[in-house]
N, C-alpha and C positions, 0 to 999 in steps of 0.2 A: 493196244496202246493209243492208234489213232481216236478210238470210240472214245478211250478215259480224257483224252486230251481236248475232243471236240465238245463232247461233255463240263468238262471242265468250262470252256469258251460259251456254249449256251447257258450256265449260269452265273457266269461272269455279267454277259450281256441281257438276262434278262433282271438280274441286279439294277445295272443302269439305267434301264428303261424302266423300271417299275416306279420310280419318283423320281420323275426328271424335271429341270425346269424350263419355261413356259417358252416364246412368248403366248401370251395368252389375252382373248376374247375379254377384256373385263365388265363390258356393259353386260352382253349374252350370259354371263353367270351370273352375275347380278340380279340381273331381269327375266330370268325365269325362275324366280322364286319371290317375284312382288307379289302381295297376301291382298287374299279377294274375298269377301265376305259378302254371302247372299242372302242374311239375315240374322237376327237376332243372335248371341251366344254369351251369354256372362262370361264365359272364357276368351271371347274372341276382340275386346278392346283391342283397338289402336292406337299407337302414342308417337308424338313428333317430339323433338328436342336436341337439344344443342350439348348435354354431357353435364351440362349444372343447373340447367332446369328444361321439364317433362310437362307434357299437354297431354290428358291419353283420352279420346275418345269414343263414345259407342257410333253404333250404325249410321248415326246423321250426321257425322263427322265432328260431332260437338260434344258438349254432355245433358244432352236435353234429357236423360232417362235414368241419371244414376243408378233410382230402385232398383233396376232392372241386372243389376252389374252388382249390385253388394254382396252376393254370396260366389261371386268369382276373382274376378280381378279389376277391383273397384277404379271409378275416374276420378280423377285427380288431377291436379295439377300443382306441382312440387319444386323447389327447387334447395340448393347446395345453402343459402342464407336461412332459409322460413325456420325459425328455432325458435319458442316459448316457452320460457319458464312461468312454473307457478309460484305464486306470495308462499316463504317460507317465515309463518311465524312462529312456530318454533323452533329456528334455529337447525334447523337437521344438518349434518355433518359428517363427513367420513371418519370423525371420532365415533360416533355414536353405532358405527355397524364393525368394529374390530371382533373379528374370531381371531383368538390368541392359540397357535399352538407352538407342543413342543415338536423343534425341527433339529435331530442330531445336539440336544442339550440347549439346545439356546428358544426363545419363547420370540416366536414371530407373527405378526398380526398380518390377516387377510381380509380384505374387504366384502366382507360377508351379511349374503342375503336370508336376516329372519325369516322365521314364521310367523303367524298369529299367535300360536300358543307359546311362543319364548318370550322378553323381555317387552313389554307391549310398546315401549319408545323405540327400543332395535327396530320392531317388527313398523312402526308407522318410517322413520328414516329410510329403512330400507327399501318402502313402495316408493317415498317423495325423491330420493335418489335413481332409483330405476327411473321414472316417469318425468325427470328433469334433467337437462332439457328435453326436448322434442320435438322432430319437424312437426309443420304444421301445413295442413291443406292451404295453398291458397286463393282459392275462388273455383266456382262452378259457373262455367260458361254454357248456356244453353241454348237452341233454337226455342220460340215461343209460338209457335202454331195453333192459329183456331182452325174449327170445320163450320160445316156449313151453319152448322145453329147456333155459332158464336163461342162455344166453350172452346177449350185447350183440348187438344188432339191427344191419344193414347199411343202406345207403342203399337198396338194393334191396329190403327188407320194407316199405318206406314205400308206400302206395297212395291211390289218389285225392284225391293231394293237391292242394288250392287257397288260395292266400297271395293276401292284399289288404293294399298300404298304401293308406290311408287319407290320402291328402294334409292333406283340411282338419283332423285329428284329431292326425296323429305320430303313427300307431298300426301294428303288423303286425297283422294277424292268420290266423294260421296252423291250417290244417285240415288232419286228413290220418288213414286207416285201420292197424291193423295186426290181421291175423288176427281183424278181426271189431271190437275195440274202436277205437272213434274216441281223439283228441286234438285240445286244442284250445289254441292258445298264444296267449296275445296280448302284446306288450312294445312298451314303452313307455322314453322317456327324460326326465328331469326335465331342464323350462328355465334351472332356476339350479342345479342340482346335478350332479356330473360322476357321476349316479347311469342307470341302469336298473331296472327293476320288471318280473316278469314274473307272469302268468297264467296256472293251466294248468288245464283239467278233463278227465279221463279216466277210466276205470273202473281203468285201470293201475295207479293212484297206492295204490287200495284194496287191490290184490292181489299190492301191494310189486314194484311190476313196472318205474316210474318212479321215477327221481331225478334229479339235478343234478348236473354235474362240471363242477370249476373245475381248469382249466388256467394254468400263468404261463411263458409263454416265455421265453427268452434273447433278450434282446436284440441279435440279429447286427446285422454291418454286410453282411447281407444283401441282393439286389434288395427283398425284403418285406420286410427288417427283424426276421425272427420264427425261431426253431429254438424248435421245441418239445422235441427231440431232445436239446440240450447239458445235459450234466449235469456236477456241481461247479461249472462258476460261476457258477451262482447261487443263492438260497434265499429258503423262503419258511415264516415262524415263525405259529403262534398264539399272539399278544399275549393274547387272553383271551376268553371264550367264557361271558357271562351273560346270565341270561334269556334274549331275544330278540336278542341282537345278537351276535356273533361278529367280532372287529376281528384282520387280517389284514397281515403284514408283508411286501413283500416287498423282496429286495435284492440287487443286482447290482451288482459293486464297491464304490465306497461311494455310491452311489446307490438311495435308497430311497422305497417308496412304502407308504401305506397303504390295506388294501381293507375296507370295513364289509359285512357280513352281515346283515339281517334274514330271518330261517332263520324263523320263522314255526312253531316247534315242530318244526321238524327236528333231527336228529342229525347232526354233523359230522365224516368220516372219513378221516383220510389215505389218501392209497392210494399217495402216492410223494415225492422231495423238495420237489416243489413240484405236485402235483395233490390235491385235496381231490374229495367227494361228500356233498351235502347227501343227506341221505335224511330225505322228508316221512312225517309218520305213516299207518299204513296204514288208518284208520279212517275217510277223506274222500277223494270222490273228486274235490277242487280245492285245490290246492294255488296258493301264489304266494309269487316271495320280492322283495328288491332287493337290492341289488349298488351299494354305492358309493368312486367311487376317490377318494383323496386325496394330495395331495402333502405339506401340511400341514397341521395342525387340526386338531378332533376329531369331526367333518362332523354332518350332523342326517341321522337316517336317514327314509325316508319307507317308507309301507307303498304296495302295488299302490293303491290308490283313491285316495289322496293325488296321487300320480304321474300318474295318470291324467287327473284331472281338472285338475290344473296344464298339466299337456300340451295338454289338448281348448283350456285359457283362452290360452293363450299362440298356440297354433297359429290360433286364431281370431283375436287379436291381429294377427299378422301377415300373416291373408288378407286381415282387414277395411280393414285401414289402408297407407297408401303408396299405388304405381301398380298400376295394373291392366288389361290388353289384351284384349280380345274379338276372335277371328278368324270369329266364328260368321256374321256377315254377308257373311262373302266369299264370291267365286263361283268363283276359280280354286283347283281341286283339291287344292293344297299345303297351303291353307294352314291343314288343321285337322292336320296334321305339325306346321307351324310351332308354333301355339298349343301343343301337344304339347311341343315343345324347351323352350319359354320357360318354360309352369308348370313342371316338371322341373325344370330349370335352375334355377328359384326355389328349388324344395325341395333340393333340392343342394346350391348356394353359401351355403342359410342353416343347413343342418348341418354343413358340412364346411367353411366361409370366414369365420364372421364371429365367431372369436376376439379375443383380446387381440394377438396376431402377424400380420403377414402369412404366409397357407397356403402350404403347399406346393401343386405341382403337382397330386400327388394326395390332398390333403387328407389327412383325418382316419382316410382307410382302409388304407392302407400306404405306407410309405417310396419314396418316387424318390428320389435325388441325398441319401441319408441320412435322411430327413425335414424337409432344412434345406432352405428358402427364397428363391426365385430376387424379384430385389427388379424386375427389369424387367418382370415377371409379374405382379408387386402390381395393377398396373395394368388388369389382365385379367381378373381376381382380385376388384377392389373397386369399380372407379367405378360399375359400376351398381348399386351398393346406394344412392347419392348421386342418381344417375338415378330411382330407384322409390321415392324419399322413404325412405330406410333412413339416413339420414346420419350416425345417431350411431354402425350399424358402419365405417364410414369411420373416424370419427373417434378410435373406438376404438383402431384399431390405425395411426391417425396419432401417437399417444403415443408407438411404438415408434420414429419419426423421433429423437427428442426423447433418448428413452434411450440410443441409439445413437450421440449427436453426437459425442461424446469421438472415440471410434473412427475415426469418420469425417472429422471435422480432424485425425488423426493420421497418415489415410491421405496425404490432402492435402498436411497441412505435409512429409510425407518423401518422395513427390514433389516437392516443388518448389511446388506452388498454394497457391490462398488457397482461403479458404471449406471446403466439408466435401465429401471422393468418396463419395458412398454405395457402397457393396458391392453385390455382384450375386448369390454366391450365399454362404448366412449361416444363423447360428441366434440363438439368444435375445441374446445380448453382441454382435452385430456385429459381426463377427469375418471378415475374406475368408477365403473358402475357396480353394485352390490351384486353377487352373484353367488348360489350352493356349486355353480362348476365350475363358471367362468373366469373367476381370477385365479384358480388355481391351474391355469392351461401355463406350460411355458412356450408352444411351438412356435405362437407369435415372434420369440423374442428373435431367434437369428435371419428374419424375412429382410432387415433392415439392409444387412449384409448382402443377402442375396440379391436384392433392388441393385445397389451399387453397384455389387460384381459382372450384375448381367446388363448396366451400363456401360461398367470401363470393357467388356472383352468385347462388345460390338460397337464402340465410339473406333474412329480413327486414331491411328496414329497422336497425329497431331493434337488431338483433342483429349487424348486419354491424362495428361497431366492434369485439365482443367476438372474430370470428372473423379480424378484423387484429390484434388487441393477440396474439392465443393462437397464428397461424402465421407471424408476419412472421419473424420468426426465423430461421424453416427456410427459408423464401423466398430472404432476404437472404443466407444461409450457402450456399444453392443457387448464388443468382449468383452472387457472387462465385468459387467453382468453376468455374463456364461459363465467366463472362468471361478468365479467367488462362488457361484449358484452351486456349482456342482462340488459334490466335498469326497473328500479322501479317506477310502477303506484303507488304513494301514495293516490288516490282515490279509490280505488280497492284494495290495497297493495296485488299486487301480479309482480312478473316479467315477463315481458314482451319483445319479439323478434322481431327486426324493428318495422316501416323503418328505414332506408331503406336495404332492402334485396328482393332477388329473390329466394325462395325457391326450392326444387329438382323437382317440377312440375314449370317448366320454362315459362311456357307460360304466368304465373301471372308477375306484373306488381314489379319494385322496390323501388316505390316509395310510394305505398299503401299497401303493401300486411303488415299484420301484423299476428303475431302468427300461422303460418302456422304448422298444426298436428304433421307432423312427425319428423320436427326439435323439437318440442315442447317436444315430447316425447323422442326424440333420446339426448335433452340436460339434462333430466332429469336424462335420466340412467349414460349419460355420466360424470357428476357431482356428484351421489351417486356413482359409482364407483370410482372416483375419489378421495373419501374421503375413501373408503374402503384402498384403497391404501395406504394412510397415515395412517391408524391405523396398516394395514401390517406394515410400515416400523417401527411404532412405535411411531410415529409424533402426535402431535396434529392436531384436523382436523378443517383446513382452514373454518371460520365459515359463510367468502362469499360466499362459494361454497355450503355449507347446505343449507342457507337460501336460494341460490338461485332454489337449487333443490327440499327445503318441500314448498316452496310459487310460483315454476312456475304456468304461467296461466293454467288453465283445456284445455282440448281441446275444441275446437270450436263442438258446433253438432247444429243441426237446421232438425225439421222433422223425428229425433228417425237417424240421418248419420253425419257421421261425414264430415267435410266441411275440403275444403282442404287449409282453415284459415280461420282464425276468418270475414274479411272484403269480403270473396266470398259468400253472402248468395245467398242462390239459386240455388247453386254447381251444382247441377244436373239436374237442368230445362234450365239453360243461357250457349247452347252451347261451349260459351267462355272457360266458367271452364271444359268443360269434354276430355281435349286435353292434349297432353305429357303423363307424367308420373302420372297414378293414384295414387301417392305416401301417399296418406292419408289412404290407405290401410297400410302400413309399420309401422303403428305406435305399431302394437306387427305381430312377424313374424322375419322380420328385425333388428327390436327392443325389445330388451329382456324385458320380465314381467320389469312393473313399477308400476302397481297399477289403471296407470292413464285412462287402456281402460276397456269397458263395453263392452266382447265377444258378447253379444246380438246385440248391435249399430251394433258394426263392421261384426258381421255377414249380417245384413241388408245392409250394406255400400258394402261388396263387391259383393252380390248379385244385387245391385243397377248399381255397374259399370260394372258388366258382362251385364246385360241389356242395358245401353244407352252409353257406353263410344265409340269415336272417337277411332276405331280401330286401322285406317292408322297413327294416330300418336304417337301411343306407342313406345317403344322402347324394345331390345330383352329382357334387364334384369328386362322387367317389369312383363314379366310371371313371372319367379322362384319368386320374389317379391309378387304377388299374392298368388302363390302356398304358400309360406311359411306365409302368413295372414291366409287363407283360414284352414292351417295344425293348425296354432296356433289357430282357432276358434276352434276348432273340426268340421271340415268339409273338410276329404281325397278326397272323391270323387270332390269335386268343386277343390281341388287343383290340383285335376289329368288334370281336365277341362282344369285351368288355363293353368298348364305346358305344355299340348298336345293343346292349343286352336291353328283354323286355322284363324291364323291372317295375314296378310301382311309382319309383322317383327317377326314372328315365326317360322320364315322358318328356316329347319336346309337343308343345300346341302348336296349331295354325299359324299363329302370328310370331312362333320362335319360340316362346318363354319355355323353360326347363319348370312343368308342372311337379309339385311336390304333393302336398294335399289341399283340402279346404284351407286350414291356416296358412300355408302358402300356396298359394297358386303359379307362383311367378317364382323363380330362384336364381338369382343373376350369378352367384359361386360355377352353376353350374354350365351356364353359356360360356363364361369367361373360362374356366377348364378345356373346357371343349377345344377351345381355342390355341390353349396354349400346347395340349397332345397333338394336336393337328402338325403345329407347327415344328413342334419337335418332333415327328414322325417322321416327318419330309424332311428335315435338315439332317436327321441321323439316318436315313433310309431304314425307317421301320413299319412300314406297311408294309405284307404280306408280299412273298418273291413267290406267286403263283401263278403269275401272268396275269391276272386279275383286277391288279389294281396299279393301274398307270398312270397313277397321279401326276399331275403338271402345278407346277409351283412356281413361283418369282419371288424375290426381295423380301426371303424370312433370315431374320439373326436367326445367328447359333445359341443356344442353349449353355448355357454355365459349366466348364467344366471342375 
């Protein structure tokens, strides 16, 4: 009885200690994982920025070598405004792309992406809409370096070169020889100015040997987004050119932008329609300028020390404050990898994610899918800023719900529903993009809710009225979409999801798939919470929305697993099914307690797909996805599995990025995931009670119940 009792108490207590919170070292974590580059890697760019606009660099801290980076992860420089649309003279329109079907008797139109061989006007609307708008590159910043016989230098005269970012700082800095004379670059991005600043010291600069070249791309609807190459249509003017300041036009269709100069006593000289060359005086040998874009306004320009030092105050800002994870006490082998992903991942999602929009895919550093906006993603994208005490980037770009509504009860009313469909893939106006999958996705639709919910349970007290008076809105507008969305088997009486729908495992078909798990589960919670809402405000509660949430269909199981819908028997024998997204894992993890999962099934379920699943077509945010099913079964160590597995799209590179493939190289879903299993591991003590992992935490919310 003593042994069972003392037993009992050693796993009591090695419970507590296994995620405990801090206080914690926060530079020391930080800072052993600044990224040091010893030469050349089309993978290995570095990028500085502020969260709505991106600088990303190669080896000289600049982008003197583009080429050299186009079949990795290209330089760029990008921000949350730069959007171009092309001359539509024919009129294209989201009349001109309706797929009409029949949905339960009534005839519903989807904004649907032609082929070439259908309707040949469908088929053109449908590229001019996919490829309108578009972010747009804006400008290439480069070092301009001769050698000794007077030409421009190659990436190959560059020698012993060594690049440090500087996590706790926002700083490169860039070291590197040529034929004897050093260089020294350091750049820097302003936190409230869509500016850059850089620093150079070299004996070059004395012996007219260094300058500056500014590049402005065409805007393609490019895989990158960028032709540096197109010439005529576009251009780029000098507005005006005193003292110190040089203010720069530039313009592509009728979409324009402005670029300011602080030249720092330099000469400024065309060299082509749209490239310029700062040349510093040859009298000093440190030269520094900035560089700042604007879409409108007359911008404030800052010098290098200004910049600099707002950088060091801001980047401090945001190590010192919010959550923060130490892995340094653990004992199994991974997990100073881990701690590696997650600071990364931090400096990542908070230069390239936490704009006024929700980001693209690839952020702030090149175009995927045009540079517009997958809204199912948001969620991949944002909740863990709301996780690590960041909540006003959340909320930030919860504004964009709000500005979008119109669109989105438009989408609604001409289907057929009440409430408002959010879009899935979009740009600034809300606008569907034509799509064979993407508008037939619904998971987007109750994220809107979850945003809110995981607002109001970690606001205070005091403040939790202000964040139901501010999102009830979007909440209510949500249900009422769920509720009408989903229609009623009066043979079964229970409510039921498609067709037609494609659910978040895409590989399934839109014309069959019916009651797919995790929608099934994620519309339940999203509609009980939904009506929690209303008795918040004080409201009576919408009694479509109840019913639709105590009578949704059960999940689908077949074989003691859950199926990843009701019409895929066999899930896991018929190849077919076991591709994309394991998403029928999500149904609690992802999905907060509903009632509706049996921890047993779903333990077998993801043991089942760690076993036979199609590796190479996962995607990055389908680890933390697992990990956080796996933490919700009671099983850390399978989540640690998940999180660390060596998969194809689990690659985390050098500099953080969650590598996918050549077409992606960069995958921000998957940083941002990371992030967010992290933090719900530690807040619900789900890493591993092995002694092993003694994680040390501070200042993360709780997770949505």
């Amino acid at each position: 009885m003593r042994h069972g009792a003392w037993g009992i108490f050693s796993l009591l207590l090695l419970i507590l200690i296994s995620c405990k919170p801090g206080p914690i070292d926060r530079y020391a974590v930080v800072s052993r994982h600044n990224v040091v580059n010893t030469g050349f890697d089309s993978l290995g760019s570095l990028s500085v920025g502020n969260g709505r606009f991106c600088f990303t660099a190669d080896l000289t801290g600049l982008q003197t070598f583009p080429e050299m980076y186009e079949k990795g992860i290209p330089l760029g420089t990008m921000s949350d405004w730069g959007w171009v649309t092309d001359p539509n003279p024919e009129n294209y329109s989201i009349d001109d792309v309706y797929k009409t079907w029949n949905v339960h008797g009534r005839s519903v139109d989807y904004v649907h992406q032609f082929r070439e061989n259908d309707d040949a006007r469908k088929y053109a609307a449908s590229n001019w809409l996919r490829e309108n708008p578009r972010k747009i590159p804006l400008g290439l910043i480069g070092l301009l370096i001769t050698g000794d016989s007077g030409k421009e230098i190659s990436a190959a005269d560059i020698k012993e070169p060594r690049q440090k970012l500087d996590l706790w700082t926002g700083e490169i800095e860039s070291i590197f020889s040529l034929s004897g004379d050093s260089v020294k670059v350091l750049t820097v991005c302003h936190p409230e100015y869509d500016l850059i600043s850089v620093k150079i010291k070299s004996a070059l600069i004395s012996k007219n040997r260094l300058g500056i070249k500014i590049r402005f791309p065409f805007g393609a609807p490019l895989s990158f987004g960028s032709d540096i190459n197109a010439k005529g249509e576009h251009t780029t003017e000098i507005l005006s050119d005193t003292n110190n300041t040089i203010v720069l036009e530039h313009r592509q269709n009728n979409n324009s932008y402005k670029v300011l100069l602080w030249k720092n006593n330099s000469i400024i000289q065309r060299t082509g329609d749209n490239s310029f060359i700062l040349d510093p005086e040859d009298s000093e040998d440190e030269f520094s300028f900035s560089c700042q874009f604007l879409k409108d306004g007359e911008g404030r320009m800052q010098t290098f020390g200004e910049t600099e030092t707002a950088s060091k105050r801001a980047w401090d800002e945001f190590w010192s404050g919010g959550g923060a994870v130490d892995f340094s006490s653990c004992d199994d082998p991974r997990a100073m990898e881990l701690e590696r992903r997650v600071v990364l991942s931090r400096y990542l999602t908070r230069i390239q994610c936490a704009g006024d929009l929700p980001p693209a895919e690839t952020g702030l550093t090149f175009n995927s899918w045009y540079g517009k906006f997958h809204l199912e993603m948001h969620w991949w994208h944002s909740v863990h800023f709301a996780m690590w005490q960041k909540n006003e980037i959340l909320e930030r770009q919860l504004k964009y719900y709000s500005d979008i509504l119109a669109n989105a009860r438009k989408t609604a009313v001409h289907q057929g529903y009440k409430g408002v469909r959010w879009p899935k893939m979009t740009g600034p106006e809300g606008i569907e993009s034509p799509s064979a999958v993407g508008t037939y996705l619904i998971w987007q639709q109750p994220h809107a809710i979850f945003f809110a919910e995981l607002l109001y349970a970690n606001a205070a007290d005091t403040d939790k009225p202000k964040i139901l008076e501010k999102y009830k809105d979007l909440v209510f507008a949500t249900a009422d979409f769920m509720a009408s969305y989903a229609w009623h088997d009066t043979v079964s009486n229970r409510y039921c999801l498609g067709p037609v729908l494609i659910p978040a495992q895409e590989s399934l078909s839109a014309g069959s798939t019916i009651n797919p798990s995790f929608e099934l589960a994620y519309w339940k919670w999203g509609l009980k919470t939904a009506c929690e809402w209303q008795r918040r405000a004080g409201q009576a509660v919408d009694e479509s929305w109840d019913s639709v949430a105590q009578n949704i269909s059960a999940l689908p199981v077949q074989g003691g697993l859950y199926l990843c819908s009701e019409d895929t028997k066999d899930s896991y024998i018929n190849p077919r099914y076991m591709s994309d997204h394991p998403i029928a894992a999500g149904v609690l993890g992802v999905v907060p307690e509903t009632g509706m999962v049996d921890r047993k099934i779903l333990r077998n379920t993801l043991d089942t797909i760690a076993a036979v699943w199609n590796w190479k077509s996962t995607w990055g945010w389908d680890f933390p996805m697992l990990a956080m099913s796996a933490a919700a079964s009671g099983n850390g160590e399978k989540a640690i599995d998940f999180l660390l597995m060596d998969a194809p799209k689990n690659r985390y590179l050098a500099n953080g990025h969650n590598y996918q493939d050549r077409r992606l190289p960069i995958y921000l879903p998957g940083n941002g995931g990371l992030l967010t299993a992290i933090a719900k591991m530690c807040t619900e003590n789900g890493f591993p009670h092995n002694g092993k992992w003694n994680v040390r935490w501070e200042n993360l919310n709780r997770y949505p119940e």
